[in-house]
C-alpha positions in Angstrom: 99.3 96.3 110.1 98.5 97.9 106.6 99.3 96.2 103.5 102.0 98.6 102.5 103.5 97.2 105.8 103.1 93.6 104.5 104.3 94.5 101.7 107.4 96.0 103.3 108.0 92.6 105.1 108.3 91.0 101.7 110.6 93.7 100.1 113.7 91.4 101.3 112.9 88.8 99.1 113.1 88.8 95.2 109.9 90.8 93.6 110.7 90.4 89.6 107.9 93.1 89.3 105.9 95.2 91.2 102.2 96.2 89.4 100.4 98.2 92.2 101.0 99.3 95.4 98.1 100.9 97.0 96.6 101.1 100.7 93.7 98.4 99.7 95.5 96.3 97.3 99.1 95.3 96.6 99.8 93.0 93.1 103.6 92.1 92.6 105.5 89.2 90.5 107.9 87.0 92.5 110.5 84.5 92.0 109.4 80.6 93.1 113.0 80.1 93.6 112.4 81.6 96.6 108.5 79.8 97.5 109.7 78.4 101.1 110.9 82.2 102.2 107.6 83.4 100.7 105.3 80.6 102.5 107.3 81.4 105.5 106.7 84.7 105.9 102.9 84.6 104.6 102.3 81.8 107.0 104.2 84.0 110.0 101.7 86.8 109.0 98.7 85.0 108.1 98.4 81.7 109.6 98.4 78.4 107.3 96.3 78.8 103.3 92.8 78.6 104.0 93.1 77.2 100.3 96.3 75.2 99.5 97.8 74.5 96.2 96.8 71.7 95.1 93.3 71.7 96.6 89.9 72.2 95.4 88.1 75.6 96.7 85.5 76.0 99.0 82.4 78.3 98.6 83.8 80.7 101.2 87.0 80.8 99.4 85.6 80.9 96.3 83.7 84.1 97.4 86.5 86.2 99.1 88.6 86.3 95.9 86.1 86.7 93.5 86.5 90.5 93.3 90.5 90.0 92.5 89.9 86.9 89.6 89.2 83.8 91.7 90.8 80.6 92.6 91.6 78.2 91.0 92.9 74.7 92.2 97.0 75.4 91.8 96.2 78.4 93.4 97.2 79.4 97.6 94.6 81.6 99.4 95.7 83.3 103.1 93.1 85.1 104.9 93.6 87.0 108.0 91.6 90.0 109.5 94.1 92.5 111.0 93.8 95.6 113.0 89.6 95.4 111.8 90.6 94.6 108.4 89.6 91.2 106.2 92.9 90.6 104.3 93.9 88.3 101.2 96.8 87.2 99.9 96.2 85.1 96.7 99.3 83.2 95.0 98.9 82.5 91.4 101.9 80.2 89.6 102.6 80.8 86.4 102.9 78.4 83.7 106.8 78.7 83.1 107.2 77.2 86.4 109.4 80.5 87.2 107.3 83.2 88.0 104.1 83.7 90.7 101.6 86.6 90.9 101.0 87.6 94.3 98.0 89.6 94.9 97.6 91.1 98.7 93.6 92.5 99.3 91.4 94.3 101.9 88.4 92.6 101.1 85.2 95.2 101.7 
């Protein structure tokens, strides 16, 4: 599955932006009125956050999002290899409570 596939997957739900679409890296802004459709489909794809919300981040964690601006504690990391691939998702809230950047990587 490539990321523009992914990406196609989450096309149903409300994207308030999209930034990039590219075959190694996908960066869109989404609604968080829609957060449990989101986590659904994210955890159908990618099994549950290696780093939750909420939680501090590991070393490993810390590492695979480095390249793409880190996370942070009220930050959600997924990471999945598919079809040979290591894949990120990273979901950063923003601070109006309305808005969240999603970032979707092939990590090299």
């Amino acid at each position: 599955m490539s990321l523009k596939q992914i990406f196609e997957k989450l096309q149903s739900l409300d994207i308030i932006q999209t930034r990039c679409v590219e075959d190694d890296y996908v960066e869109i802004v989404i609604s968080n009125q829609q957060s449990d459709k989101w986590n659904q489909i994210l955890n159908e794809i990618f099994g549950p956050a290696i780093k939750p919300a909420g939680e501090r981040p590991s070393k490993p964690a810390v590492r695979l999002s480095q390249e793409y601006g880190g996370i942070q504690d009220n930050q959600v990391l997924f990471n999945k290899i598919i079809d040979g691939k290591n894949i990120i998702v990273m979901l950063w809230p923003w601070m109006d409570g309305a808005r969240t950047t999603l970032k979707i990587a092939v990590i090299k």
